[in-house]
C-alpha positions, 0 to 999 in steps of 0.5 A: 465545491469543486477543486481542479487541476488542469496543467497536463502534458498532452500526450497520445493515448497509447498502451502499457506495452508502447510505454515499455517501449519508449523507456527502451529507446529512450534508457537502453541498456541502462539496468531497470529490474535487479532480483536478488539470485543466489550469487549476487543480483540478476539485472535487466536492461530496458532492453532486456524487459522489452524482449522478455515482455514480447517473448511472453507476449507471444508465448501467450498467444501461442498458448491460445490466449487472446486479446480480452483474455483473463489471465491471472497471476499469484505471486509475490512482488518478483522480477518475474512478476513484473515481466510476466504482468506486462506480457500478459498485457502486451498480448492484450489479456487482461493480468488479474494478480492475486494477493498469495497471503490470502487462503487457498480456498478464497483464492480458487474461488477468486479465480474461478469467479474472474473466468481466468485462462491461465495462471502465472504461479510463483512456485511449485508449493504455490500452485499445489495449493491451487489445482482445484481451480478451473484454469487451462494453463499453469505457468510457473515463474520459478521451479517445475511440477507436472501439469506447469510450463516453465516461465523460461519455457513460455518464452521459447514458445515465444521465440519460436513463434516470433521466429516463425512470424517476424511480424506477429509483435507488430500484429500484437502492438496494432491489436491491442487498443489504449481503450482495452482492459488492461488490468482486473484488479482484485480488491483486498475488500476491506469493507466487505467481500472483494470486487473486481474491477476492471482498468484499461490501458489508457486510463493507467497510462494517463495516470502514470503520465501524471508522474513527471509534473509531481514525483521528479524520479528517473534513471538516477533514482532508486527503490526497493519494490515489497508491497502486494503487486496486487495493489494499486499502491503497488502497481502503479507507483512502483512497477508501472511509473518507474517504466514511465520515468526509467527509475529501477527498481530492486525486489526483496529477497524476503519480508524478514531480510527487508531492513538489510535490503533497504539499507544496502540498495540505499533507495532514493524512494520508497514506498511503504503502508502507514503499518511499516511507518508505525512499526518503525516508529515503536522499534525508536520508541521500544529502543530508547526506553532501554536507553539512560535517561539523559538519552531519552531526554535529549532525543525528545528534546530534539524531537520538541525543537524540530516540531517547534522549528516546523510550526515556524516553517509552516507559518512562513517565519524564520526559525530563530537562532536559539531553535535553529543551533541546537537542533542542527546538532540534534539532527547530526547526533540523534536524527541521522541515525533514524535516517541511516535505516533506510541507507542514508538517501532517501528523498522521497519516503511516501506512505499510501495504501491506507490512511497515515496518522497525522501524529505519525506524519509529524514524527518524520517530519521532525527527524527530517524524513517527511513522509510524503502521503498521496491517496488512491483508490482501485476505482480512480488509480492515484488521485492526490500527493502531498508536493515534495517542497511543502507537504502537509502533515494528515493530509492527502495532498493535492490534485494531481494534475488532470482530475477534478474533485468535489464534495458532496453534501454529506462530505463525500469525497467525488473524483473525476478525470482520465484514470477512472475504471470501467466498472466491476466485473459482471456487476453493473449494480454495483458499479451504478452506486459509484460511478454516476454521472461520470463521477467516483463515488469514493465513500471516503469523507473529506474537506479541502483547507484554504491551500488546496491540500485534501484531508480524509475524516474517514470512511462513511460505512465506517461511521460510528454512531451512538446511540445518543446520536455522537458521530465518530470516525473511528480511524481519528481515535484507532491512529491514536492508539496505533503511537502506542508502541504496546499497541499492535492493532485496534479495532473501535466499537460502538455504532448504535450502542451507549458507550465506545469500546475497543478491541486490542491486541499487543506487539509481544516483542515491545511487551517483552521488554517492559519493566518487570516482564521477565518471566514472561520472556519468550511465552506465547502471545497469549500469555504476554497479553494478559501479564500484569505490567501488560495489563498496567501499562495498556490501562495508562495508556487508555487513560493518556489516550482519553485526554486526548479526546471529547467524552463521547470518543472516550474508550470505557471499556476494552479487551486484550485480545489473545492473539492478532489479527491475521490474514489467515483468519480474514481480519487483515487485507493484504495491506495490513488494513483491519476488515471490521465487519469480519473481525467483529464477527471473530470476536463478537463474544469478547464484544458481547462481554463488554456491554453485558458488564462482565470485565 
């Protein structure tokens, strides 16, 4: 079955560098990045971007860097980032970002492998940690180290150079093709060691070209940019299509400080992964146990209505009278205050970079903050978004304009359109398994409902099979547990064995504040994990998980991991996303355990 979406503006192919210059002449002076500084925010125009692109741009080149040129970049999501990003493509190199939370070592041997030139690096710690990389030029985006040039520095370099030749953008603009490379994206890998692959300008274009037919945002409009610039979430939706739709865009001052940032900046939209959705949520669920009865009674009374409210909307009835006063004072009293986190004018609360639980997507939607999931992938950009007016909760939405999808026999999710990449870097192989025909392989299994919306089953190399034949895709069962405010993450086991197990770990803060937990009040994880009320409340809720459940996706046995799963240790992308193959192999002696019978 095909599904496709034609309705497309036809616009000239055309480059990153010339969509950054038609969001100048079209919004001016209007302000387009804000930085968090020490006294306040630093602001640039549209103006004030497209002169620093070109000065890097030119800076760049001036270096000796050159069209097809890698250069990479290694910081985290920053005004300079995205000034740096785009100039890096405007002298036509290739901008491959790293993601900065993954070790050192991983890192210089990523950027060894993508054959990178030179490197914008955040700060001086930062590039310490790299010097073992084989790169010609450090670019440092704030502070000094010996051996850098300074961001500032690079950019007179470009001024010198422009001044010297007047027409030397002109020559950049005419050099550089829509067909070039634009991007080397380098993928967080979370079913097996990172690929890089390889985008241009005209397929990220075409992509960004899609915004104004589903995503109504410009210059009124408001977001705070946090996710990894590494990922295409990231890239695309929040630095590259505002530029498209001249929306600003204000940075975080730090990962600690982010619920004040969104409260003060009071986004219009945000873009965040289902793991800050589910945090969130566990923050509501761990509060209102503090709360009096009554008060819990009464939130999840609204929360009751709201849903009930919801089957009648999605059913295309009128809500009845009894349904509709209650919850409006419901909503006043109880809900608004959950909307109040994110300042108060969020319109567009989107999830993306991993898959959203459909329980999850439902909770929102009853506190009147829909969350609106698309799906993306590094080899076919943004392919799917719920509609604003109508999404469907624990689907992907629709086809967005220009793309073709199908599935294939075995279920798997196959994308055609503009957006595709090109392939992976000096991996022709690879490349071969999942691009034929012109078509995305996507290893993703899905199916399409009677409206068009598209839902993700889960991923084929995931698949759990027992060994009495049973076919499970463990993200169903693991978004399960991820409600459970105890619940930190979940890893399922099982393939090939007789029963299902899983792997758990805990959120200390939500665990501290279980009945009879005092003496364990600021411990060390280790110790919170195996508490006699942790261990209590994690079997009640293994047990309430269950019944949800048929017998052969039933948990029967489990362990309390001692710590989480981390970045650091290679058991987490950058994304938050878990890599089974390496936290499997972390912990296989605790897996071992459970199927030799020792408890």
């Amino acid at each position: 079955m095909n599904r496709r979406h034609d309705k497309l503006h036809s616009v000239d192919a055309r480059t990153i560098y010339q969509v950054l210059e038609e969001a100048a002449r079209a919004f001016g002076d209007a302000p387009a990045l804000h930085q968090p500084g020490p006294s306040g925010y630093i602001t640039y125009s549209w103006k004030q971007y497209l002169q620093a692109v070109g000065e890097i741009a030119a800076g760049l080149r001036s270096l000796g860097m050159a069209r097809g040129d890698v250069v990479a970049l290694n910081s985290e999501t920053r005004l300079e980032f995205y000034l740096a990003d785009l100039g890096i493509m405007a002298n036509g190199s290739i901008a491959a970002a790293l993601y900065p939370s993954y070790p050192p070592k991983d890192l210089v041997r990523t950027l060894a492998a993508s054959a990178a030139r030179a490197v914008f690096v955040e700060d001086p710690q930062t590039l310490a940690k790299l010097r073992g990389a084989p790169i010609e030029h450090w670019i440092l985006l704030t502070g000094t180290a010996e051996g850098a040039i300074t961001l500032e520095a690079l950019r007179e370099k470009g001024r010198d150079a422009l001044a010297r030749d007047p027409e030397l953008l002109a020559h950049l603009r005419s050099e550089v093709r829509p067909s070039d490379t634009a991007i080397l994206y380098l993928t967080s890998g979370a079913t097996g060691e990172p690929k890089m692959a390889l985008v241009t300008h005209q397929a990220i274009v075409s992509n960004i070209d899609m915004g104004p037919a589903v995503l109504p945002i410009g210059p009124q409009d408001s977001t705070v940019a946090f996710l990894p610039s590494a990922h295409i979430a990231q890239r695309v939706v929040i630095e590259l299509l505002p530029i498209r739709m001249g929306m600003p865009v204000t940075f975080f001052e730090s990962l600690m400080k982010l619920p004040q940032d969104i409260r003060k900046v009071r986004p219009t939209m945000l873009l965040a992964p289902p793991r800050m959705w589910e945090r969130i949520y566990s923050t509501i669920c761990a509060e209102l146990r503090k709360r009096p009865a009554a008060a819990r009674k009464a939130f999840y009374g609204g929360l009751a209505l709201s849903l009930a409210a919801g089957r009648y909307r999605r059913e295309g009835k009128k809500v009845p009278w009894r349904i509709r006063v209650p919850l409006k004072a419901a909503d006043r009293v109880l809900f608004s205050k959950v909307r109040a986190r994110f300042g108060g004018k969020l319109r567009i609360a989107a999830s993306g970079a991993a898959p959203l639980s459909k329980d999850l997507a439902e909770f929102y939607e009853a506190v009147g903050m829909p969350l609106i999931e698309g799906y993306g992938l590094t080899e076919g950009g943004v392919v799917c978004l719920n509609p604003l007016d109508h999404p469907k909760a624990g689907s992907i939405g629709k086809v967005l304009p220009g793309f073709e999808v199908r599935f294939a026999s075995d279920g798997e999710l196959l994308v055609k359109g503009p957006c595709l990449f090109s392939g992976y870097l000096n991996d022709v192989e690879t490349t071969g398994e999942v691009l034929r025909d012109g078509w995305l392989h996507t290893g993703d299994v899905a199916y399409a409902d009677s409206d068009g919306y598209i839902f993700i089953t889960g991923r084929k190399k995931e698949l759990i099979v027992s060994s009495t034949g049973k076919k499970i895709y463990p993200s169903r069962v693991e978004s399960l547990f991820k409600m459970e405010p105890l619940i930190s993450q979940v890893l399922l086991v099982g393939d090939r064995l007789p029963y299902l197990t899983a792997l758990f770990t805990i959120n200390s803060a939500n665990a501290e504040g279980l009945k009879g937990m005092d003496q364990w009040k600021g411990r060390a994880a280790s110790e919170i994990a195996q508490a006699p009320p942790v261990l209590a409340e994690i079997q009640k809720t293994v047990a309430r998980v269950n019944k949800q459940l048929a017998p052969f996706e039933q948990v029967r046995k489990y362990r309390i991991l001692a710590r989480d799963f981390s970045i650091e240790e290679g058991e987490l992308t950058a994304t938050m996303k878990v890599r089974r193959t390496k936290a499997m192999e972390n912990f296989k002696e605790d897996i071992n355990e459970l199927y030799a019978g020792r408890e």
